[in-house]
Backbone as numpy.savetxt, mean C-alpha at the origin, in Angstrom:
# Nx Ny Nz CAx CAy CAz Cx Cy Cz
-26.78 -9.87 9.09 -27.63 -8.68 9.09 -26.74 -7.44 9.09
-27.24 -6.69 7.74 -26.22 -5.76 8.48 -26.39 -4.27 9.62
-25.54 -3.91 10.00 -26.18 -2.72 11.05 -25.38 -1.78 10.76
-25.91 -0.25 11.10 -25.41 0.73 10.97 -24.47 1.51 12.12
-22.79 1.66 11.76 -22.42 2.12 12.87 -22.52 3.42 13.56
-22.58 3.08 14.64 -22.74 4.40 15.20 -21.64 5.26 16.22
-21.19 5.89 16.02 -19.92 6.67 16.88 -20.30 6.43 18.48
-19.24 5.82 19.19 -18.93 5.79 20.63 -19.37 7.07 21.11
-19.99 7.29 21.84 -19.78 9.07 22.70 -18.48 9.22 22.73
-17.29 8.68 23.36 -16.20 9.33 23.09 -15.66 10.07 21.69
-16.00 8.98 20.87 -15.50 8.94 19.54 -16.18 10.70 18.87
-17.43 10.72 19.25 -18.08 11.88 18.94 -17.92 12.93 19.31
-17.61 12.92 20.80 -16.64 14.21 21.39 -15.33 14.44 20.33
-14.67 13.76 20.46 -13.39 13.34 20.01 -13.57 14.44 18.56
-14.65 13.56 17.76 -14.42 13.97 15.93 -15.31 15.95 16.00
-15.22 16.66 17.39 -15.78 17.47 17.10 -14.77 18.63 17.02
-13.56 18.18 17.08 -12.49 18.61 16.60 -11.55 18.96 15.48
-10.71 19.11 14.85 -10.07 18.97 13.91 -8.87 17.60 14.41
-8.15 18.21 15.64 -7.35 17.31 16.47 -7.93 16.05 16.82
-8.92 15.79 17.53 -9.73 14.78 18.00 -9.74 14.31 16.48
-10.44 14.74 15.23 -10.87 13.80 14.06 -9.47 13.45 13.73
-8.51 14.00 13.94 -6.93 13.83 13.10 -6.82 12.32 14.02
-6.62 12.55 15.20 -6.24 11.18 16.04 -7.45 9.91 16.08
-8.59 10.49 16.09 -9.37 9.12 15.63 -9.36 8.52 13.90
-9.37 9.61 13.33 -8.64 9.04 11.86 -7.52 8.20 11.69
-6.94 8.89 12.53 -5.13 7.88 11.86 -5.12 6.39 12.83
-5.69 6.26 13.99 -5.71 5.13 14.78 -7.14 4.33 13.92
-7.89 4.45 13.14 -8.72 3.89 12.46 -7.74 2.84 11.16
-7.11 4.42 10.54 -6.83 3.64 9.11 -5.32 3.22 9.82
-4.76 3.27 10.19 -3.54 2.53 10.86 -3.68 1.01 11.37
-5.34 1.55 12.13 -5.69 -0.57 12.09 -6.13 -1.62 10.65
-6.83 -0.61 9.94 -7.09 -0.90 8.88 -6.11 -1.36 8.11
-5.06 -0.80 7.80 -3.88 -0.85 7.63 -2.77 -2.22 8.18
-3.13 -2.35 8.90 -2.59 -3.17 9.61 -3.25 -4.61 9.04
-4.70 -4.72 8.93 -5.47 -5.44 8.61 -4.94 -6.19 7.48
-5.10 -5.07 7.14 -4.42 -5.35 5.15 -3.28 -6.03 5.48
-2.25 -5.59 5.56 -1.24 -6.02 5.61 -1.04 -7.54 6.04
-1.83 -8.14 6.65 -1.44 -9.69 7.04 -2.23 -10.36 6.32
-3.41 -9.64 5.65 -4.47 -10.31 4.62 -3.67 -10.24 3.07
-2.86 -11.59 3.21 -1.84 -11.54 2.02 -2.03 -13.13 1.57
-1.69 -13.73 0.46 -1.56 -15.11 0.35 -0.31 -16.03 1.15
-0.50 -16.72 1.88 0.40 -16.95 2.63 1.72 -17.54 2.36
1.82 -18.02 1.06 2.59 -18.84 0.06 3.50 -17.76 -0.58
3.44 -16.20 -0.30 3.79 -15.12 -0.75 4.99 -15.61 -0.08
6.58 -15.38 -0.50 7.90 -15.39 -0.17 8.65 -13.98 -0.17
7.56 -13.05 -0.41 7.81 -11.30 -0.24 7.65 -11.02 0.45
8.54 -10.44 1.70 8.44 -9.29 2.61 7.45 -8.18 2.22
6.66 -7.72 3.51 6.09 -6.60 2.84 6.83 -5.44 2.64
8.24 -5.33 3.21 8.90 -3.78 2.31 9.13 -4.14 1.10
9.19 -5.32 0.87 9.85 -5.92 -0.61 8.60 -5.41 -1.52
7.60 -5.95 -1.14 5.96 -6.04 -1.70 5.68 -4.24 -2.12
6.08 -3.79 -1.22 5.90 -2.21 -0.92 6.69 -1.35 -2.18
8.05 -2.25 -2.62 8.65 -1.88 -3.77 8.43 -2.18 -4.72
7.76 -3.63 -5.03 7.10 -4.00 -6.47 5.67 -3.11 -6.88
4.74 -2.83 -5.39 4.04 -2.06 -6.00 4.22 -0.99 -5.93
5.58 0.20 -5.57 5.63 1.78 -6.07 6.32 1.28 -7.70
7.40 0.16 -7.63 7.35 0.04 -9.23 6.20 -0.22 -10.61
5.01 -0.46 -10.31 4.06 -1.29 -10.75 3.58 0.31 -10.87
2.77 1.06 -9.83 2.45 2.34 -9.76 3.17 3.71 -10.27
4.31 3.43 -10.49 5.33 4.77 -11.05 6.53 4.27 -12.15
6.51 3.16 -12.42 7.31 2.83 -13.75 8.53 2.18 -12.96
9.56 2.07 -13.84 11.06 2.03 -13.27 12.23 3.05 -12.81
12.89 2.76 -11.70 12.98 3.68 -10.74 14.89 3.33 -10.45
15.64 4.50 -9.94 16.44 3.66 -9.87 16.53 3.78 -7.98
18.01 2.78 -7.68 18.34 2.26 -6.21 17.66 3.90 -5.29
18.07 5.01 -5.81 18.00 5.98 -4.94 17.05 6.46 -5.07
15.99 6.32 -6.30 14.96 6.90 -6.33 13.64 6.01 -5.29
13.95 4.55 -5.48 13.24 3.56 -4.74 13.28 3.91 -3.27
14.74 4.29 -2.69 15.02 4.28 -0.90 14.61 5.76 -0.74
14.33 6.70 -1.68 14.00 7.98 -1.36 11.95 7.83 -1.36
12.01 6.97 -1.99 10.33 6.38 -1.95 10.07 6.14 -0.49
10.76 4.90 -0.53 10.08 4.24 0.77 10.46 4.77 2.37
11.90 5.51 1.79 12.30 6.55 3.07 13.41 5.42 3.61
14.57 4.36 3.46 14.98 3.79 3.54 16.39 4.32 3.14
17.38 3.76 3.81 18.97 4.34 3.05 19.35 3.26 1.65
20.09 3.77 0.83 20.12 3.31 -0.59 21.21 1.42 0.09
21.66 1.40 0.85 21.89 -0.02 1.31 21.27 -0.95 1.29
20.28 -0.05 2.55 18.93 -1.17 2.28 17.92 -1.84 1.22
18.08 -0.34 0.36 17.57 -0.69 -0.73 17.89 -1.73 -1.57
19.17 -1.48 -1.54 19.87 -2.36 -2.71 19.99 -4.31 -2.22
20.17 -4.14 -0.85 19.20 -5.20 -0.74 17.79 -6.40 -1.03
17.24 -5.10 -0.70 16.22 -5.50 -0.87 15.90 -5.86 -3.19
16.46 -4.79 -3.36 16.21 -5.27 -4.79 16.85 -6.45 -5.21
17.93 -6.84 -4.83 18.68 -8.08 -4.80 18.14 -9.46 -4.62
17.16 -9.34 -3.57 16.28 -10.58 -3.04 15.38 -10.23 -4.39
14.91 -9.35 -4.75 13.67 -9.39 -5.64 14.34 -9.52 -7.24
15.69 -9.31 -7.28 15.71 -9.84 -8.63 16.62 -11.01 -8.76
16.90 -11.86 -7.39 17.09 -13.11 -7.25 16.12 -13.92 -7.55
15.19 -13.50 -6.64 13.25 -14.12 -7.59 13.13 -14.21 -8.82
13.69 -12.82 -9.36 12.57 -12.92 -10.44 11.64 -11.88 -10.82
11.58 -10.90 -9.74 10.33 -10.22 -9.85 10.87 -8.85 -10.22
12.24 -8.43 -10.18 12.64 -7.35 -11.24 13.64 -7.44 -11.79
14.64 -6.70 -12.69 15.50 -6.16 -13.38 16.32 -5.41 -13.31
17.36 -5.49 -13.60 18.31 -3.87 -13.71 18.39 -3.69 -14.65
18.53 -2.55 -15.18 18.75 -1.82 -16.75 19.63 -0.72 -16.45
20.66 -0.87 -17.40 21.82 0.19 -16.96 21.00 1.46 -17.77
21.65 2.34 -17.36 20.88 4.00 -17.65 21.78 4.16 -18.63
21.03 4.32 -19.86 21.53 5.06 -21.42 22.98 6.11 -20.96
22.58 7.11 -20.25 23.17 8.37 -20.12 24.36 8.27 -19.05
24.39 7.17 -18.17 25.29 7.12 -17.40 25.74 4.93 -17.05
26.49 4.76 -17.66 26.14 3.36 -17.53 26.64 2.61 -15.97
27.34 3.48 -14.91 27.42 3.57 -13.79 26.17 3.34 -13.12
25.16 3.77 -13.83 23.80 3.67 -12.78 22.57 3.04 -13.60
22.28 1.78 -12.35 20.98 1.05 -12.91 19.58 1.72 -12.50
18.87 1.12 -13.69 17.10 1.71 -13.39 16.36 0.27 -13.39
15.63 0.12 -12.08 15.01 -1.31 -11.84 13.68 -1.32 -12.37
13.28 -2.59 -12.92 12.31 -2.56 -13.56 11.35 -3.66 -13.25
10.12 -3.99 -13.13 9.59 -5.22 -12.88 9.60 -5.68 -13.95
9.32 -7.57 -13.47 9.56 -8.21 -14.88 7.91 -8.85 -14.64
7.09 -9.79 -15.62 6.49 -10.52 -16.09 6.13 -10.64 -14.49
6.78 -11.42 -13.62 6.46 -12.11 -12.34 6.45 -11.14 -11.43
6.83 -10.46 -11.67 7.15 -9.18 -10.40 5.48 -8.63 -10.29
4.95 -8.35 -12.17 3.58 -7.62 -11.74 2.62 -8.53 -11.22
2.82 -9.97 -11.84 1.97 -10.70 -11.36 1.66 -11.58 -9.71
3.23 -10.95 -9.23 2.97 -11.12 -7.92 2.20 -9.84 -7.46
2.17 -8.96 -7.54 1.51 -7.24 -7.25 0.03 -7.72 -7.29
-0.58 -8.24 -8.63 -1.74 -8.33 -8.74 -2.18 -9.50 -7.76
-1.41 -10.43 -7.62 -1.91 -11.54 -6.49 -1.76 -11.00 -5.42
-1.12 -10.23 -5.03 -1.14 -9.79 -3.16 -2.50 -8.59 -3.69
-2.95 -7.81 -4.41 -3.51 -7.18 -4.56 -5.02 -7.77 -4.70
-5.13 -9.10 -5.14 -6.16 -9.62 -5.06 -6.83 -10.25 -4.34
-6.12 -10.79 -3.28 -6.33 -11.14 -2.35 -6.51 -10.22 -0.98
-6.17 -9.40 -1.17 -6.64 -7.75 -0.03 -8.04 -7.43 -0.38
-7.88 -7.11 -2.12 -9.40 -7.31 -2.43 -10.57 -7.54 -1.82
-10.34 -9.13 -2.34 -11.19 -9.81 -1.94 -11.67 -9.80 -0.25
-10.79 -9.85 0.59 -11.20 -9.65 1.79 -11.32 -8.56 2.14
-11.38 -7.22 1.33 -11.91 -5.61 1.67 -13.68 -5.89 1.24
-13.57 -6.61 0.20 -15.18 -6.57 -0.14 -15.96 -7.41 0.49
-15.29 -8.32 1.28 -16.45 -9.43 2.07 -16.74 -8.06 3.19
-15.23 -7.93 3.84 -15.88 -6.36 5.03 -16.88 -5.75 4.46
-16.95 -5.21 3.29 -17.99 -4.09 2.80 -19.57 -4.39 2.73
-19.24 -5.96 2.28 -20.89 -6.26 2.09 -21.85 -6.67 3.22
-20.45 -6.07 4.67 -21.39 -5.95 5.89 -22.00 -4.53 5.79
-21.90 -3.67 5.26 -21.96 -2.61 5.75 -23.32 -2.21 4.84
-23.95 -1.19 5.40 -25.18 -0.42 4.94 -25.07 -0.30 3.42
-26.23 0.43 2.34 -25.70 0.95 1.35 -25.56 2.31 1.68
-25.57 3.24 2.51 -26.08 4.32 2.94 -24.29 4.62 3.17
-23.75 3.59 4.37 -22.51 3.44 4.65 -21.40 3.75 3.59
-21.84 2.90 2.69 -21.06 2.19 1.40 -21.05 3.50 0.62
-22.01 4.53 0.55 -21.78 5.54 0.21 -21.07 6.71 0.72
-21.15 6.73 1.91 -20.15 7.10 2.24 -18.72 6.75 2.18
-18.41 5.64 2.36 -17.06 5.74 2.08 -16.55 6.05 0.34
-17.62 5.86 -0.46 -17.39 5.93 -2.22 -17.31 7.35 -1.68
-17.71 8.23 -1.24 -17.62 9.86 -1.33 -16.18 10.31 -0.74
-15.66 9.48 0.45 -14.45 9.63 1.11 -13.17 9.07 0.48
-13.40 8.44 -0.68 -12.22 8.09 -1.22 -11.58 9.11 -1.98
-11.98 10.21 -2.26 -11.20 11.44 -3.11 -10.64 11.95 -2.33
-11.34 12.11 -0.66 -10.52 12.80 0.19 -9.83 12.18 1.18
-9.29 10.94 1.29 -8.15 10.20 1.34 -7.03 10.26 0.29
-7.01 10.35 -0.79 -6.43 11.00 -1.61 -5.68 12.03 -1.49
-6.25 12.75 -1.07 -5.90 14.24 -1.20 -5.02 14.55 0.32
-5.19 13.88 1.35 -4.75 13.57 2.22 -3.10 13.01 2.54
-3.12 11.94 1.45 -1.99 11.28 1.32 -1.13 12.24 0.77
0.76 12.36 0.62 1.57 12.92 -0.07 1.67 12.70 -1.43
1.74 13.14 -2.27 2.21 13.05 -3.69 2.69 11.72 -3.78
Protein backbone atom coordinates (compact mmCIF):
# COMPACT_ATOMS: atom_id res chain seq x y z
CA UNK A 1 0.00 0.00 0.00
CA UNK A 2 1.41 2.92 -0.61
CA UNK A 3 1.45 5.96 1.96
CA UNK A 4 2.22 9.41 1.89
CA UNK A 5 5.21 10.81 3.79
CA UNK A 6 4.88 13.08 6.12
CA UNK A 7 7.71 15.35 7.79
CA UNK A 8 8.70 14.47 11.54
CA UNK A 9 7.85 17.76 13.61
CA UNK A 10 11.43 18.01 14.00
CA UNK A 11 12.13 17.62 10.46
CA UNK A 12 9.54 20.56 9.85
CA UNK A 13 10.99 22.89 12.31
CA UNK A 14 14.24 22.02 10.92
CA UNK A 15 13.20 22.66 6.84
CA UNK A 16 11.85 26.15 8.01
CA UNK A 17 15.14 27.29 7.51
CA UNK A 18 17.56 27.65 4.82
CA UNK A 19 20.28 25.99 7.38
CA UNK A 20 17.89 23.46 8.91
CA UNK A 21 16.76 22.48 4.97
CA UNK A 22 20.70 22.51 4.02
CA UNK A 23 21.39 19.86 6.95
CA UNK A 24 18.26 17.80 6.54
CA UNK A 25 18.99 17.73 2.77
CA UNK A 26 22.50 16.57 2.77
CA UNK A 27 21.92 13.81 5.69
CA UNK A 28 18.91 12.57 3.37
CA UNK A 29 20.80 12.32 0.02
CA UNK A 30 24.09 11.21 1.78
CA UNK A 31 21.94 8.11 3.00
CA UNK A 32 20.54 7.78 -0.21
CA UNK A 33 23.74 7.83 -1.46
CA UNK A 34 25.04 5.52 0.53
CA UNK A 35 22.16 3.24 -0.48
CA UNK A 36 23.21 3.33 -3.94
CA UNK A 37 26.39 2.67 -3.48
CA UNK A 38 26.19 -1.01 -2.05
CA UNK A 39 23.16 -1.63 -4.47
CA UNK A 40 25.78 -2.86 -7.07
CA UNK A 41 26.07 -6.43 -8.74
CA UNK A 42 28.03 -8.27 -6.46
CA UNK A 43 30.22 -10.16 -9.03
CA UNK A 44 31.42 -6.43 -9.83
CA UNK A 45 35.53 -6.71 -9.26
CA UNK A 46 35.43 -2.62 -9.33
CA UNK A 47 36.07 -0.61 -6.48
CA UNK A 48 33.71 2.08 -6.25
CA UNK A 49 36.53 4.90 -6.78
CA UNK A 50 37.48 2.77 -9.70
CA UNK A 51 33.59 2.64 -10.79
CA UNK A 52 33.53 6.47 -10.00
CA UNK A 53 36.28 6.80 -12.86
CA UNK A 54 34.73 4.69 -15.56
CA UNK A 55 31.67 6.62 -15.09
CA UNK A 56 33.26 10.46 -15.16
CA UNK A 57 34.98 8.72 -18.32
CA UNK A 58 31.69 7.39 -19.84
CA UNK A 59 30.07 11.03 -18.85
CA UNK A 60 32.95 13.45 -20.14
CA UNK A 61 34.94 11.51 -22.84
CA UNK A 62 38.68 10.71 -22.36
CA UNK A 63 40.61 12.36 -19.83
CA UNK A 64 44.07 12.34 -18.96
CA UNK A 65 45.96 10.94 -15.30
CA UNK A 66 45.63 14.67 -14.03
CA UNK A 67 42.58 15.58 -15.42
CA UNK A 68 40.86 12.24 -13.82
CA UNK A 69 42.65 12.96 -9.99
CA UNK A 70 41.63 16.66 -10.44
CA UNK A 71 37.96 15.06 -11.04
CA UNK A 72 37.71 12.92 -8.32
CA UNK A 73 39.93 15.24 -6.02
CA UNK A 74 42.60 12.48 -5.55
CA UNK A 75 46.60 13.02 -6.04
CA UNK A 76 47.74 11.99 -9.68
CA UNK A 77 49.51 8.66 -7.78
CA UNK A 78 46.55 7.51 -6.81
CA UNK A 79 45.19 7.99 -9.82
CA UNK A 80 47.50 6.33 -11.80
CA UNK A 81 46.83 3.49 -9.83
CA UNK A 82 43.85 3.19 -9.96
CA UNK A 83 43.84 3.41 -13.88
CA UNK A 84 46.30 0.60 -13.89
CA UNK A 85 43.91 -1.90 -12.13
CA UNK A 86 41.29 -0.71 -14.73
CA UNK A 87 43.34 -1.16 -17.72
CA UNK A 88 44.71 -4.42 -16.34
CA UNK A 89 40.88 -5.44 -16.68
CA UNK A 90 40.20 -4.24 -19.53
CA UNK A 91 37.96 -1.54 -18.94
CA UNK A 92 40.27 1.33 -20.33
CA UNK A 93 43.13 2.53 -22.47
CA UNK A 94 45.93 4.81 -22.80
CA UNK A 95 46.38 6.86 -25.83
CA UNK A 96 49.45 8.87 -26.05
CA UNK A 97 48.51 12.68 -26.74
CA UNK A 98 49.16 13.74 -30.51
CA UNK A 99 50.80 17.06 -29.21
CA UNK A 100 52.92 15.80 -26.49
CA UNK A 101 53.77 12.04 -26.62
CA UNK A 102 55.05 12.25 -22.88
CA UNK A 103 51.43 12.36 -21.87
CA UNK A 104 48.61 9.73 -22.00
CA UNK A 105 44.73 10.39 -22.48
CA UNK A 106 42.63 7.37 -20.93
CA UNK A 107 39.94 6.12 -22.65
CA UNK A 108 37.21 3.46 -21.97
CA UNK A 109 37.19 0.47 -23.97
CA UNK A 110 34.12 -1.84 -25.18
CA UNK A 111 34.09 -3.43 -21.43
CA UNK A 112 34.78 -0.50 -19.48
CA UNK A 113 31.21 1.06 -20.83
CA UNK A 114 29.59 -2.02 -20.45
CA UNK A 115 30.60 -2.43 -17.01
CA UNK A 116 29.14 1.44 -16.34
CA UNK A 117 25.89 0.35 -17.83
CA UNK A 118 25.72 -2.85 -15.58
CA UNK A 119 26.49 -1.11 -12.25
CA UNK A 120 24.12 1.50 -13.65
CA UNK A 121 21.46 -0.94 -14.15
CA UNK A 122 21.30 -2.45 -11.44
CA UNK A 123 20.99 0.94 -9.12
CA UNK A 124 18.23 1.38 -11.52
CA UNK A 125 16.44 -1.13 -11.03
CA UNK A 126 16.42 -0.97 -7.30
CA UNK A 127 15.72 3.07 -7.42
CA UNK A 128 12.45 2.11 -9.23
CA UNK A 129 11.18 -0.75 -7.01
CA UNK A 130 11.75 2.32 -4.06
CA UNK A 131 9.64 4.59 -6.29
CA UNK A 132 6.74 2.42 -7.00
CA UNK A 133 6.24 2.74 -3.20
CA UNK A 134 5.66 6.08 -3.34
CA UNK A 135 2.45 8.27 -4.15
CA UNK A 136 1.93 9.63 -7.74
CA UNK A 137 1.54 13.00 -6.15
CA UNK A 138 5.12 12.12 -4.44
CA UNK A 139 6.57 10.88 -7.69
CA UNK A 140 5.85 14.22 -8.88
CA UNK A 141 7.47 15.78 -6.85
CA UNK A 142 10.57 14.42 -7.00
CA UNK A 143 10.24 14.61 -11.30
CA UNK A 144 10.00 18.54 -10.42
CA UNK A 145 13.18 18.31 -7.98
CA UNK A 146 15.40 16.77 -10.31
CA UNK A 147 16.42 20.12 -12.20
CA UNK A 148 17.11 21.49 -8.90
CA UNK A 149 19.48 18.88 -7.75
CA UNK A 150 21.20 19.68 -10.70
CA UNK A 151 21.73 22.93 -10.29
CA UNK A 152 22.88 22.26 -6.87
CA UNK A 153 25.64 19.97 -7.77
CA UNK A 154 29.20 21.61 -9.15
CA UNK A 155 29.83 21.74 -12.78
Amino acid sequence: MKTSYEARPADAALVSTDAGLASVLRIAVAKLRRRLAVERDLSNPVPLGAMAVLAALHAKGEATIGELAARERVQPPSMTRTVNFLEEGGYVVRRPVDTDRRMVRVALTERGVDMVHADRMRRDEWLTARLAQLTPAEIDVLRKAVPLFDRLRPA
